[in-house]
FITI-88010 format. One record per atom (N, C-alpha, C): atom name; x, y, z; residue in three letters. Coordinates in pm, 1 decimal. Example, Ala and Ser with C-alpha at 12.3 -4.5 7.8 and 13.67 -1.06 7.14 Angstrom:
# residues 2
<pt><site>N</site><c1>1319.0</c1><c2>-569.0</c2><c3>780.0</c3><code>Ala</code></pt>
<pt><site>CA</site><c1>1230.0</c1><c2>-450.0</c2><c3>780.0</c3><code>Ala</code></pt>
<pt><site>C</site><c1>1320.0</c1><c2>-330.0</c2><c3>780.0</c3><code>Ala</code></pt>
<pt><site>N</site><c1>1285.0</c1><c2>-225.0</c2><c3>708.0</c3><code>Ser</code></pt>
<pt><site>CA</site><c1>1367.0</c1><c2>-106.0</c2><c3>714.0</c3><code>Ser</code></pt>
<pt><site>C</site><c1>1290.0</c1><c2>3.0</c2><c3>787.0</c3><code>Ser</code></pt>
//
This chain:
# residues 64
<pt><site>N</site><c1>-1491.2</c1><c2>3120.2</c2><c3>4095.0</c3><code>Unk</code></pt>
<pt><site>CA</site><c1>-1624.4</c1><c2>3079.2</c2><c3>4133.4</c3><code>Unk</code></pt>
<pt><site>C</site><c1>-1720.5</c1><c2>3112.6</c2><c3>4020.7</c3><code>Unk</code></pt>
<pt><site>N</site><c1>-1790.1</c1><c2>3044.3</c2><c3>4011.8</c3><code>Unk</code></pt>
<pt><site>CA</site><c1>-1900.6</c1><c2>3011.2</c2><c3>3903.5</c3><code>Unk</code></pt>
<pt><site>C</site><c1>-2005.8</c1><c2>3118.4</c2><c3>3928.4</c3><code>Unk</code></pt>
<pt><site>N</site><c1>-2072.3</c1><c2>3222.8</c2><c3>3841.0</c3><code>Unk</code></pt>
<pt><site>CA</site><c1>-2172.9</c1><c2>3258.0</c2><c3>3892.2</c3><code>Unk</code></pt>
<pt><site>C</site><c1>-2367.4</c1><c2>3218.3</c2><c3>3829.1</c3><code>Unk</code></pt>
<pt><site>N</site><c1>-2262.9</c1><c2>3100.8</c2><c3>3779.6</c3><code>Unk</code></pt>
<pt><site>CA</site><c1>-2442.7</c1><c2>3023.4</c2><c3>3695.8</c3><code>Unk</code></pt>
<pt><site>C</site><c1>-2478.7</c1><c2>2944.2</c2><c3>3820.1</c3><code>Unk</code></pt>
<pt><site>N</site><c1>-2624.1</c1><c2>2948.3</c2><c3>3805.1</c3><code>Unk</code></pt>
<pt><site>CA</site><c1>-2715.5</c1><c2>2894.0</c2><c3>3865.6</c3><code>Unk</code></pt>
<pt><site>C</site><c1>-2716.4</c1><c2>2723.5</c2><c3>3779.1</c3><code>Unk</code></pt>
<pt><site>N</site><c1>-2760.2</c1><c2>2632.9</c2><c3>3882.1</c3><code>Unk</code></pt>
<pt><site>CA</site><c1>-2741.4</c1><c2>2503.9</c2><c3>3789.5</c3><code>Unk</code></pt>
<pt><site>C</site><c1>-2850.9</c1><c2>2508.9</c2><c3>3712.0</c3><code>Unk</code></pt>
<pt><site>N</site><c1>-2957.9</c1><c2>2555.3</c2><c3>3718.3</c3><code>Unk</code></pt>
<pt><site>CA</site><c1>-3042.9</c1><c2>2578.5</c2><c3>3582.8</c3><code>Unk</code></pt>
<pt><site>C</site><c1>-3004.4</c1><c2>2614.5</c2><c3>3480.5</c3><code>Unk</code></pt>
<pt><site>N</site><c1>-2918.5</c1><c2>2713.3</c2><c3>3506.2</c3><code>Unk</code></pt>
<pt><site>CA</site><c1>-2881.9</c1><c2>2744.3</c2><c3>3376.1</c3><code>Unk</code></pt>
<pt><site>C</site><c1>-2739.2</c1><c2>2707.7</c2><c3>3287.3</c3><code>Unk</code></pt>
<pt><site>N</site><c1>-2739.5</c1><c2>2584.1</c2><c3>3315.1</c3><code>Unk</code></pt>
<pt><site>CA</site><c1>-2577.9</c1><c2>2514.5</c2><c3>3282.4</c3><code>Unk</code></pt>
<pt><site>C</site><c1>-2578.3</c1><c2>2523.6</c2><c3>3131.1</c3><code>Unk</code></pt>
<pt><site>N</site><c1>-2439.4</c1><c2>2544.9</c2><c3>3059.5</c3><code>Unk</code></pt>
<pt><site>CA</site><c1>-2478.7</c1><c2>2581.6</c2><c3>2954.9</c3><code>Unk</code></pt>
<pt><site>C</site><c1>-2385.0</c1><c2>2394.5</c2><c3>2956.1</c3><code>Unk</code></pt>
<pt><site>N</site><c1>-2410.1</c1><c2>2354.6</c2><c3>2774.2</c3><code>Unk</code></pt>
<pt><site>CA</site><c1>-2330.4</c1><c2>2250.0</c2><c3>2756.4</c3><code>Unk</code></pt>
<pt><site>C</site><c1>-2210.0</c1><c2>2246.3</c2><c3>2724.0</c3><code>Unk</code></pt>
<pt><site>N</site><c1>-2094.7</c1><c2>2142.4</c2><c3>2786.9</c3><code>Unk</code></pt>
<pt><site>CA</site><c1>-1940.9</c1><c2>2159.2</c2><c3>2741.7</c3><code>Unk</code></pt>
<pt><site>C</site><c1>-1895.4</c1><c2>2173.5</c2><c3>2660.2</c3><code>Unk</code></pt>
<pt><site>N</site><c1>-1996.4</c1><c2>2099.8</c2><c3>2537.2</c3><code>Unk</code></pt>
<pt><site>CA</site><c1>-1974.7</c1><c2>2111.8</c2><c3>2378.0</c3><code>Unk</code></pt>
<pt><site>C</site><c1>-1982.9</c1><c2>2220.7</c2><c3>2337.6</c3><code>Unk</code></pt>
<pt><site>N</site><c1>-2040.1</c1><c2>2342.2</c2><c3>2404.1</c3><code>Unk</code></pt>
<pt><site>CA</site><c1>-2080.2</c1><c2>2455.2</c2><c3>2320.4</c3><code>Unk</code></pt>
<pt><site>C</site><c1>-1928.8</c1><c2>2524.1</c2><c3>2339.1</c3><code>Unk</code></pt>
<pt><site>N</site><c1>-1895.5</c1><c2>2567.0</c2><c3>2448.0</c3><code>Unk</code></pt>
<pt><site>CA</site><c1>-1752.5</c1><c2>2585.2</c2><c3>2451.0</c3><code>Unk</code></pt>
<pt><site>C</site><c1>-1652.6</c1><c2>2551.1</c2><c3>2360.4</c3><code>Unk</code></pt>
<pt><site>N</site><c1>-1654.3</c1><c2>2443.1</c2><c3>2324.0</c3><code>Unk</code></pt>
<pt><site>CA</site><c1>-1572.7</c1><c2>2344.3</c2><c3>2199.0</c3><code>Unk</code></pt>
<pt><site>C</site><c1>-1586.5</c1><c2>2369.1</c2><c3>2097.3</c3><code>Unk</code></pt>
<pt><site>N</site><c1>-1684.1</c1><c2>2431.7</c2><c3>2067.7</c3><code>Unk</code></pt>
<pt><site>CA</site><c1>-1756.0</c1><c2>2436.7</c2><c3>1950.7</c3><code>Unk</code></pt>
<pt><site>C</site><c1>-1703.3</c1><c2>2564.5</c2><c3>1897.5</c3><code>Unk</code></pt>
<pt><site>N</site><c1>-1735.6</c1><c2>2666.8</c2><c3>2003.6</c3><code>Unk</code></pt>
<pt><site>CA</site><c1>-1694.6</c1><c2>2769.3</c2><c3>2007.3</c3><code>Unk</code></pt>
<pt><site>C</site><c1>-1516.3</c1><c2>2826.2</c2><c3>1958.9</c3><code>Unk</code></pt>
<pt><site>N</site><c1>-1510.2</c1><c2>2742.8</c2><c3>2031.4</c3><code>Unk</code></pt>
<pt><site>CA</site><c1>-1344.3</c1><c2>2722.4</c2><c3>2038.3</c3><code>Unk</code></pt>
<pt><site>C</site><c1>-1287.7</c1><c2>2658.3</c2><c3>1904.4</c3><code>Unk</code></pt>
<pt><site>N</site><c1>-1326.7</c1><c2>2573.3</c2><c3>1876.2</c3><code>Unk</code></pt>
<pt><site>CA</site><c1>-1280.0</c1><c2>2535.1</c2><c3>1723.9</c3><code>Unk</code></pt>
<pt><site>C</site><c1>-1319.1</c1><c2>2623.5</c2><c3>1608.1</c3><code>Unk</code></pt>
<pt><site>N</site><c1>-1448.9</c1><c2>2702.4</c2><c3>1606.8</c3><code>Unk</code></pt>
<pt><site>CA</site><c1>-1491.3</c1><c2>2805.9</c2><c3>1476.7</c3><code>Unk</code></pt>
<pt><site>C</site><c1>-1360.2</c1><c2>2944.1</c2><c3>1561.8</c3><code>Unk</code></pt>
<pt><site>N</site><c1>-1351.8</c1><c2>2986.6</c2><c3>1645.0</c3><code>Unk</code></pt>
<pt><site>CA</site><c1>-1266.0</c1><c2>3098.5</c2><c3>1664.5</c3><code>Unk</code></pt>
<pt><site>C</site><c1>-1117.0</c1><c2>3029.4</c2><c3>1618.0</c3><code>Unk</code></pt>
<pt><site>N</site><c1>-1073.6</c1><c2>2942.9</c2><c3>1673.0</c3><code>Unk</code></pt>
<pt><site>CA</site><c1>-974.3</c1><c2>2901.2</c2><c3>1567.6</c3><code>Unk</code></pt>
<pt><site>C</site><c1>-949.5</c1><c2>2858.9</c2><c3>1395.4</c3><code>Unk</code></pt>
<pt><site>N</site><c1>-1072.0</c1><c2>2806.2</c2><c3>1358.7</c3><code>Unk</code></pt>
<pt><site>CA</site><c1>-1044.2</c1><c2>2842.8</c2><c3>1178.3</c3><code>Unk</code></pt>
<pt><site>C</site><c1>-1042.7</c1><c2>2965.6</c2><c3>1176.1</c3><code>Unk</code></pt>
<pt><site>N</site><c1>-1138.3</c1><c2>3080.4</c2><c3>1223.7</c3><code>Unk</code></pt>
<pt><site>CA</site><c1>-1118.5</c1><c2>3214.7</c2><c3>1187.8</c3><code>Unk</code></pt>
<pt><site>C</site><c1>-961.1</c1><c2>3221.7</c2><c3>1190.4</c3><code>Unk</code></pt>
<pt><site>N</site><c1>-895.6</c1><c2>3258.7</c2><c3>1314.0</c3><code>Unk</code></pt>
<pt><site>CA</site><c1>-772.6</c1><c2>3267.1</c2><c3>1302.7</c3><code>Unk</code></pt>
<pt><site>C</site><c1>-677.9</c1><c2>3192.1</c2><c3>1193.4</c3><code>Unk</code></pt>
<pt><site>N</site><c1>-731.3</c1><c2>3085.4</c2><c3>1167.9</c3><code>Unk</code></pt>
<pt><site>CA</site><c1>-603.8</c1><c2>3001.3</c2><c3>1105.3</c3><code>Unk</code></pt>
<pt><site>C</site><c1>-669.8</c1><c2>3060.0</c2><c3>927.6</c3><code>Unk</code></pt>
<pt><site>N</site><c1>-755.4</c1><c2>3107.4</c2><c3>900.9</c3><code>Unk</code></pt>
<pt><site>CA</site><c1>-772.5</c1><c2>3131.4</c2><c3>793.9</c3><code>Unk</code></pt>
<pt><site>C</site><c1>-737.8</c1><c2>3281.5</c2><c3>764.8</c3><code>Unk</code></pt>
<pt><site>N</site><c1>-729.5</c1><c2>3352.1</c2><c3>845.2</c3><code>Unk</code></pt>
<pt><site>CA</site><c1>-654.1</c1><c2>3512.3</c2><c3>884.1</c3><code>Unk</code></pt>
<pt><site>C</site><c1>-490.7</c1><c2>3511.7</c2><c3>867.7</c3><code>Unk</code></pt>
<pt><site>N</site><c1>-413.2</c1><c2>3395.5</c2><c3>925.0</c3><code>Unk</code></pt>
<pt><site>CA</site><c1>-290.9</c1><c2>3338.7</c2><c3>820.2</c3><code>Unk</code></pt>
<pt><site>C</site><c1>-247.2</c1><c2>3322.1</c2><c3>750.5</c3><code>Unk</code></pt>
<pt><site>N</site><c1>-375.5</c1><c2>3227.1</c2><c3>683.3</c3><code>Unk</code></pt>
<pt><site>CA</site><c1>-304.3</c1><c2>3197.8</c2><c3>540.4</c3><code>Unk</code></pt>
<pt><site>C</site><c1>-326.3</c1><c2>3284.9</c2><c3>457.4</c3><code>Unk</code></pt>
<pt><site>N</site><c1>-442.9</c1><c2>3359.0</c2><c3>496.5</c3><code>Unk</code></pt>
<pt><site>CA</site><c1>-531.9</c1><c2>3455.9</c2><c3>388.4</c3><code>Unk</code></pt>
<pt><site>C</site><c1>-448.7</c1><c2>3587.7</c2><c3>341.2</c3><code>Unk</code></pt>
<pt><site>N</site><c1>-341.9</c1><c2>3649.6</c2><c3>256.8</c3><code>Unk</code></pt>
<pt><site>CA</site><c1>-327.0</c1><c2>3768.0</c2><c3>250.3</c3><code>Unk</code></pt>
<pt><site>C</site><c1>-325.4</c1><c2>3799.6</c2><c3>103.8</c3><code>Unk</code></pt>
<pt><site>N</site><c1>-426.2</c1><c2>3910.6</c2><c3>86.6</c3><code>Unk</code></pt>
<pt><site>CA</site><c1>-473.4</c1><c2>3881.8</c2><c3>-83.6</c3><code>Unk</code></pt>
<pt><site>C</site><c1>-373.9</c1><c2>4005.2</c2><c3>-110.5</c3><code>Unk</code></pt>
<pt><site>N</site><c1>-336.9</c1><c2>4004.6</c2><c3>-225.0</c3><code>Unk</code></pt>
<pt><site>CA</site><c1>-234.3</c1><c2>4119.1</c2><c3>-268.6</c3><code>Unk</code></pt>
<pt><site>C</site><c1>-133.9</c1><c2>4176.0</c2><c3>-222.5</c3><code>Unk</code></pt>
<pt><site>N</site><c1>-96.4</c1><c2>4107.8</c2><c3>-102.7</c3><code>Unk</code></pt>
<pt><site>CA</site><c1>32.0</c1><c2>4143.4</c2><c3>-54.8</c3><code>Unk</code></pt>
<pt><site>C</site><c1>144.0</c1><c2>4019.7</c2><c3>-118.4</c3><code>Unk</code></pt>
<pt><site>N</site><c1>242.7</c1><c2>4088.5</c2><c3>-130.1</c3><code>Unk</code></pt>
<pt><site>CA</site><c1>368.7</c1><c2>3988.7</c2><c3>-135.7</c3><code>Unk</code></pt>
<pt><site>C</site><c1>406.8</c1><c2>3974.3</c2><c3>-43.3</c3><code>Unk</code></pt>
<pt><site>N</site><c1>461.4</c1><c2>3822.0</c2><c3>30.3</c3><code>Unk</code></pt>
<pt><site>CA</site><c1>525.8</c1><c2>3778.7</c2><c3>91.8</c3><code>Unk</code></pt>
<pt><site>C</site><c1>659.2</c1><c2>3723.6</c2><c3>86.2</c3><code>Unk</code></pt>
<pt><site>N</site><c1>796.4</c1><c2>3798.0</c2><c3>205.6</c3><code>Unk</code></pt>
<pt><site>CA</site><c1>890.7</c1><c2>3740.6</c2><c3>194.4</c3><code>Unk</code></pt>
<pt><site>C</site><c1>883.0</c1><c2>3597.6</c2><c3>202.1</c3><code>Unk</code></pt>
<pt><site>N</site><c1>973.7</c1><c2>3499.0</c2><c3>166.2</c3><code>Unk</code></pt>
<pt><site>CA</site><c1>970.3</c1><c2>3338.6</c2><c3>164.3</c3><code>Unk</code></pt>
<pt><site>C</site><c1>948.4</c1><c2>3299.7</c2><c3>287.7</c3><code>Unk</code></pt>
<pt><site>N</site><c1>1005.8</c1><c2>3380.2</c2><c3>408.6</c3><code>Unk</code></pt>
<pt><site>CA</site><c1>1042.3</c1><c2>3314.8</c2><c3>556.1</c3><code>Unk</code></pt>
<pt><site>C</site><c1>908.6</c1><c2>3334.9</c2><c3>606.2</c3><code>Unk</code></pt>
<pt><site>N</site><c1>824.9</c1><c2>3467.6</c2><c3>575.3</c3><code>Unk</code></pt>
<pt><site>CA</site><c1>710.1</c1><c2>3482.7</c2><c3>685.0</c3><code>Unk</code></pt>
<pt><site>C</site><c1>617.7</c1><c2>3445.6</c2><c3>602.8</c3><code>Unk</code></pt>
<pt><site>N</site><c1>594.1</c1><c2>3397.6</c2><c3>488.1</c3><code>Unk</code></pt>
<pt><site>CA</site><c1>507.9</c1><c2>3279.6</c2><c3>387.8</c3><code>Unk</code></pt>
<pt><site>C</site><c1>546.1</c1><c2>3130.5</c2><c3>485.3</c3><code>Unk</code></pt>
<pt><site>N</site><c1>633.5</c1><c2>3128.3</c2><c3>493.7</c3><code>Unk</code></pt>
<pt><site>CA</site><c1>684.2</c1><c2>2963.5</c2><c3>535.6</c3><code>Unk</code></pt>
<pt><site>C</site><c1>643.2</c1><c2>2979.9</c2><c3>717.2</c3><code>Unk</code></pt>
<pt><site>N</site><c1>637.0</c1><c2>3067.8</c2><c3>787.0</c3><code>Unk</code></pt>
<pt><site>CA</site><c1>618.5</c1><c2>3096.4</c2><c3>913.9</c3><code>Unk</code></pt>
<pt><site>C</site><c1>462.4</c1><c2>3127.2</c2><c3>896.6</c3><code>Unk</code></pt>
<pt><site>N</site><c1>425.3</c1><c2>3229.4</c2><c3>837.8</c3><code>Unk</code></pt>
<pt><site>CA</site><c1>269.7</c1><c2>3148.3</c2><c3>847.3</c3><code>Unk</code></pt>
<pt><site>C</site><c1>195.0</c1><c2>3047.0</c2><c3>780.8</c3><code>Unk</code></pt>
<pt><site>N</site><c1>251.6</c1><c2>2978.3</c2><c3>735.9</c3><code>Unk</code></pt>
<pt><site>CA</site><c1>181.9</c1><c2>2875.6</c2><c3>691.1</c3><code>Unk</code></pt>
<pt><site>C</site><c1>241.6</c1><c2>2750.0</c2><c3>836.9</c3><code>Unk</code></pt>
<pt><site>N</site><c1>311.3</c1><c2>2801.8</c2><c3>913.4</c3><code>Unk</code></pt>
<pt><site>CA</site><c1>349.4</c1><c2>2690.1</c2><c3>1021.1</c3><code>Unk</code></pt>
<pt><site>C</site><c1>236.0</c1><c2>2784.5</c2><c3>1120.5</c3><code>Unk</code></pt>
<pt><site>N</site><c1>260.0</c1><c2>2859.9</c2><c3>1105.1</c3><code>Unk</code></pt>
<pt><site>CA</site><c1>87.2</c1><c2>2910.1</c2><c3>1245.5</c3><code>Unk</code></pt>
<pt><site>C</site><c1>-33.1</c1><c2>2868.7</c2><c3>1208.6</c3><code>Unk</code></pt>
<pt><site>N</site><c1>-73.8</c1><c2>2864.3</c2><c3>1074.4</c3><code>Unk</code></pt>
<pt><site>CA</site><c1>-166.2</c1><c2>2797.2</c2><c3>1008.6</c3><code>Unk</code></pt>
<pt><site>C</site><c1>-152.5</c1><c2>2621.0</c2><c3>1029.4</c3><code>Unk</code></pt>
<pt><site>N</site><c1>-69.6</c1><c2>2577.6</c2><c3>1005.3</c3><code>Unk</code></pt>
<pt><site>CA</site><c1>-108.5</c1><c2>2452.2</c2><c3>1049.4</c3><code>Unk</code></pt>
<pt><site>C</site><c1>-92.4</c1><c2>2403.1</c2><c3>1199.8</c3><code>Unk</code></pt>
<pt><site>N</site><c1>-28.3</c1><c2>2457.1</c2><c3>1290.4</c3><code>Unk</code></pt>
<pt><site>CA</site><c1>-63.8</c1><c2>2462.5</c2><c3>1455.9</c3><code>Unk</code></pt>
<pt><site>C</site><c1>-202.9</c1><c2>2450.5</c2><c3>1461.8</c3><code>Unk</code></pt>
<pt><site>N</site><c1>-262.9</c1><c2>2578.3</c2><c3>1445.3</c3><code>Unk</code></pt>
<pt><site>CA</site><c1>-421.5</c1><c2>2591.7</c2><c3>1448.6</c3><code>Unk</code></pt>
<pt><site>C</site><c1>-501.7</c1><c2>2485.6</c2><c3>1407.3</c3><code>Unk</code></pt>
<pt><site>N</site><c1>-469.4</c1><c2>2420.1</c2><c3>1266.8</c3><code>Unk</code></pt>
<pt><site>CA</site><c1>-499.3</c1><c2>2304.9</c2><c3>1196.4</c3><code>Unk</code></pt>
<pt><site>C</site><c1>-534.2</c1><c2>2196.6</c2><c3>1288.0</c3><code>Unk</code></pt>
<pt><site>N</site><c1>-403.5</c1><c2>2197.0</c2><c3>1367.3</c3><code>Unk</code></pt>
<pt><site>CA</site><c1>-365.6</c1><c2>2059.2</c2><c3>1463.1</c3><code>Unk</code></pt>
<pt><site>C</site><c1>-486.4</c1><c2>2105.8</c2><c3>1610.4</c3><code>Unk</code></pt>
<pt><site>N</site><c1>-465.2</c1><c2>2183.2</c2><c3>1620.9</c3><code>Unk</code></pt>
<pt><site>CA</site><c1>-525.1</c1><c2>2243.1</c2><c3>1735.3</c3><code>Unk</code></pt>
<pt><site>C</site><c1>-639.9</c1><c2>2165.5</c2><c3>1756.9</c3><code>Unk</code></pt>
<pt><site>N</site><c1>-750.1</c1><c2>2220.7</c2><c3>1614.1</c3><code>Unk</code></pt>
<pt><site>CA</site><c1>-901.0</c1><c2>2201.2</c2><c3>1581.8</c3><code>Unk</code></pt>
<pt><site>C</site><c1>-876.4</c1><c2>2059.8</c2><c3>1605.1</c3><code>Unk</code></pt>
<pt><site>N</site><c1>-798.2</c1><c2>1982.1</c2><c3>1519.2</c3><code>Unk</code></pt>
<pt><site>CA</site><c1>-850.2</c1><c2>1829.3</c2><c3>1542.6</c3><code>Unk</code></pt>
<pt><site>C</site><c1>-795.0</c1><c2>1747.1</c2><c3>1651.3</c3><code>Unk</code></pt>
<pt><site>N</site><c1>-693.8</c1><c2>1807.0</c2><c3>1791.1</c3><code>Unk</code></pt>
<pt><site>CA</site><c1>-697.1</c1><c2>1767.5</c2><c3>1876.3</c3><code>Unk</code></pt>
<pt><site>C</site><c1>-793.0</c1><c2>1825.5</c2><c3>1955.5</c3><code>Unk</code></pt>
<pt><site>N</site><c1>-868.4</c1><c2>1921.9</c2><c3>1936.1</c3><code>Unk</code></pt>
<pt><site>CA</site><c1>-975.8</c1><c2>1929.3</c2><c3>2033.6</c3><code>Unk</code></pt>
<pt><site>C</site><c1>-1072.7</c1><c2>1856.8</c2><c3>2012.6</c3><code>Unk</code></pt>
<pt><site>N</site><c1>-1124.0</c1><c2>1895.3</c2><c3>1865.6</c3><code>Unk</code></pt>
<pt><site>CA</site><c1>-1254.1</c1><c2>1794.0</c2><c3>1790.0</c3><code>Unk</code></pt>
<pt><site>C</site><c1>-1214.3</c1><c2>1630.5</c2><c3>1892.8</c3><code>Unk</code></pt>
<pt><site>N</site><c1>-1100.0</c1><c2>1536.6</c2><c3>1856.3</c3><code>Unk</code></pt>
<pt><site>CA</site><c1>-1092.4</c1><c2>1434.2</c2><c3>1940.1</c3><code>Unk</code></pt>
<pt><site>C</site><c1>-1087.8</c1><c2>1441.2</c2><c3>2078.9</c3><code>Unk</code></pt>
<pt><site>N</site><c1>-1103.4</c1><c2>1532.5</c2><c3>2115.2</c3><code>Unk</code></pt>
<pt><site>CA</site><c1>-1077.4</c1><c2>1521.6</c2><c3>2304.5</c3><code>Unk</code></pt>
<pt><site>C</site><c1>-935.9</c1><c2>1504.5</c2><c3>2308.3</c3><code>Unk</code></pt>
<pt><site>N</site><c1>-837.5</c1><c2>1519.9</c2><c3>2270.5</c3><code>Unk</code></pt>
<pt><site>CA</site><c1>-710.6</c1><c2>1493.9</c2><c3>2342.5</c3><code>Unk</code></pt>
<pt><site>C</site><c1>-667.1</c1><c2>1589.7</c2><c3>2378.5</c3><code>Unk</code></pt>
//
């Protein structure tokens, strides 16, 4: 149950919006590791969580 008043409806987009900047954060927290070496497998495994996220943003951005 909702506890907003309909005055104070916020908009659906803001949610979305929301939701797509918390996901680049994440997907850029992936790819991002400065001075560490990476084994080949968890380089190649995050760069596949990194592009999930990728996909994520632009199936939400489209509504699907």
């Amino acid at each position: 149950m909702s506890t907003m008043t309909s005055s104070s409806r916020t908009r659906p987009t803001a949610g979305v919006s929301r939701l797509v900047r918390r996901l680049e954060r994440e997907r850029r927290r992936w790819t991002l590791r400065d001075g560490v070496e990476l084994v080949a497998t968890e380089q190649a495994w995050r760069a596949g969580v990194a592009e999930g996220l990728r996909l994520a943003q632009t199936a939400i951005r489209k509504g699907v």
